[in-house]
C-alpha positions, 0 to 999 in steps of 0.5 A: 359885631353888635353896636355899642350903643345897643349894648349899652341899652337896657330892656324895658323891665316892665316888659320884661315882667309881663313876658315872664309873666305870660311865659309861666301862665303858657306853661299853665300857673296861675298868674296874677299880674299887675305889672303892665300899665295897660287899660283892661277896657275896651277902646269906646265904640264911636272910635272903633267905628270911626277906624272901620269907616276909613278903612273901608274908605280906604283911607289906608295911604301914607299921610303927611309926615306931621300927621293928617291936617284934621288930626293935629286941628282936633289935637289943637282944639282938645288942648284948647277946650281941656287945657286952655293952651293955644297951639297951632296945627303947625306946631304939633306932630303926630307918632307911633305913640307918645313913647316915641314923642319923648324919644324923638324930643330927646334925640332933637334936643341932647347932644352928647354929654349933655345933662337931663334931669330925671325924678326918680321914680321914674318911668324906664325908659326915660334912662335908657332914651337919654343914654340912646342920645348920649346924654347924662341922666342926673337921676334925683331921687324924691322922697316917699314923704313928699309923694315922690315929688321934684321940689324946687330946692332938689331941682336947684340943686341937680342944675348945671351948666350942662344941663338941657333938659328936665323930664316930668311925668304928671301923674306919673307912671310908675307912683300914680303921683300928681303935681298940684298948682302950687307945686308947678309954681315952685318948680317954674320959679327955679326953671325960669332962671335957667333959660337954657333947660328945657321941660318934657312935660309928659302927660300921658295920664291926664284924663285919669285923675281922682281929684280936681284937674290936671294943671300943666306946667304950661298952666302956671307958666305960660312963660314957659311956652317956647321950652316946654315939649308937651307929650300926650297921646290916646293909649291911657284915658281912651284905652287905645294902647295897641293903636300906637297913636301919640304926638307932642306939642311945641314950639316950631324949631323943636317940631321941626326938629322932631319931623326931620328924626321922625321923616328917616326913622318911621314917618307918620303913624298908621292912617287908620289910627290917626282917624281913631284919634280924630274920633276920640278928641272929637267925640264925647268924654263919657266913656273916659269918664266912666273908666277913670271912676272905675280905676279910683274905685281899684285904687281906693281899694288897692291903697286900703289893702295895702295899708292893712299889711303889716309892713307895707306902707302907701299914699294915695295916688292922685291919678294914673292906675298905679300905687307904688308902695314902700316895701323897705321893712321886707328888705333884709327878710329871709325867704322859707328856703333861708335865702335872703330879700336882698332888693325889690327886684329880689321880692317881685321874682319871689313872688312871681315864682312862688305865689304866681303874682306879678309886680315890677320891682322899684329897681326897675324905676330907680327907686329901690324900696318900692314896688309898682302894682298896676290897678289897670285889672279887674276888682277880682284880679286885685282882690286875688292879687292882695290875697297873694302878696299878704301870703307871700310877705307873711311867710318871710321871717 
């Protein structure tokens, strides 16, 4: 009864997660999560203000398909006062979140048995997108040595001739890791070769970087421009993440494309949103900035907590709000029940059943000796939450 394509599709595990999670905090444990990747902000009041205000204009239609003309001309402005890249309203289209932006694109660009290339770590869902398209993932596996970064030499290596499209996440969700200039360079240096391989760049978390500034792929190869899908929406940098507002930049015969799957399947985000959105590109950054100095405070903590456990190693991410530590040392280990640590996925559910501290396991993102743990909760959450992991790892023998 039920399509094959349907089950052939994984849940989101970091959802699943989080459900578990908030069930056995129902049944009243004390749960500490660090599982979503959700701000514990509040979104800024001028953007509240601004949905308030069209509500009660009743601005409450439909809109265009694409998106409202004021938003996508904010958009365009923001890209060009943030990221110094030109586009035109025309070549923008707004979504229910970026998540669906990567979706669609996927779906606009892969026909069946085509290739995608996919670091890994990556995020979940990027996988299971491909799968939907009936597509290939050619998962690359990075190293924790080189910060879970693509090199040019492993992305030579993963294209073929059925490649179509390379996916990046800078800084990435799930390990927090940041792409610098250099390493664009190299990787737009084997990509220009290829002319038919094509790059969603996903960067979702550009306003949540430590050191420096975000650089696009677009940045160092401007070349690049007419194969390049840049995704970006408001759920990280302005706490927006219930608003479901997302949108995606490129060249006309993929924005096309994308309108024509999104016309059928959902249309335009909610118009209320979309004035929200307008607000936040059109406001001021102080509040952004104000929430990116508190998640490096967590994460310099995080990093350090970590690090003083004997087992546990971990890099310092250059952006987002996760650190994504090597947990290998604990693979093989025996819980006190003499059951054994066989997988991250093994350690997360140990720790959540028996210490109340919820993780994501590094299976869930393709990479087996990690795990990920959200800095996106309060300074006493994290400090409760190391509190926990240093006593569930000490009892494993």
């Amino acid at each position: 009864m039920i399509s094959t394509r349907a089950q052939n599709l994984q849940p989101s595990a970091t959802l699943k997660v989080t459900g578990r999670a908030k069930e056995l905090k129902r049944q009243g444990k004390s749960i500490v999560s660090l599982s979503a990747g959700e701000p514990d902000f509040k979104t800024p009041k001028h953007i509240c203000d601004a949905a308030i205000k069209a509500i009660e204009d009743g601005f409450h239609g439909y809109t265009m398909n694409p998106g409202t003309p004021e938003l996508r001309e904010a958009i365009c402005a923001k890209l060009k006062r943030d990221n110094n890249l030109d586009y035109d309203p025309s070549q923008i289209i707004c979504s229910n979140g970026a998540k669906q932006s990567v979706g669609f694109s996927i779906l606009a660009l892969v026909n069946p048995g085509d290739e995608v290339i996919i670091p890994s770590p990556y995020w979940v869902s990027y996988p299971e997108m491909t799968r939907l398209a009936e597509g290939t993932s050619v998962v690359v596996r990075t190293s924790f040595e080189n910060n879970f970064k693509l090199t040019p030499e492993q992305l030579e290596d993963a294209i073929t001739d059925k490649t179509k499209a390379l996916i990046l996440c800078s800084p990435s969700n799930p390990t927090g890791a940041q792409y610098t200039k250099e390493e664009l360079e190299g990787l737009a240096g084997v990509l220009r070769k290829y002319p038919q391989v094509y790059v969603i760049s996903d960067e979702i978390y550009e306003y949540i970087v430590f050191e420096g500034e975000h650089v696009s792929i677009l940045n160092v190869a401007p070349d690049l421009k007419d194969r390049v899908i840049l995704i970006n929406g408001f759920s990280k940098g302005f706490a927006m993440t219930g608003w479901r507002l997302g949108y995606l930049a490129a060249h006309h015969d993929i924005v096309n494309a994308v309108s024509k799957i999104q016309s059928q399947e959902t249309s335009a985000p909610s118009s209320i949103s979309q004035k929200a959105g307008e607000a936040a590109y059109t406001g001021n950054l102080d509040e952004v900035k104000a929430m990116r100095d508190q998640f490096k405070k967590r994460r310099d903590y995080l990093v350090k907590a970590l690090n003083a456990i004997d087992g546990i190693n971990c890099f310092t991410p250059g952006g987002a709000f996760y650190v994504f530590p090597d947990i290998s040392h604990y693979i093989g280990t025996k819980k006190p029940d003499g059951s054994a640590i066989e997988s991250s996925t093994d350690l997360c559910l140990y720790l959540l059943d028996e210490f109340g501290l919820a993780l994501v396991p590094g299976d869930a993102f393709g990479e087996p000796n990690g795990i990920r743990l959200s800095y996106a909760a309060s300074m006493d959450d994290l400090k409760e939450a190391m509190d926990r992991l240093g006593k569930g790892l000490a009892d494993l023998t």
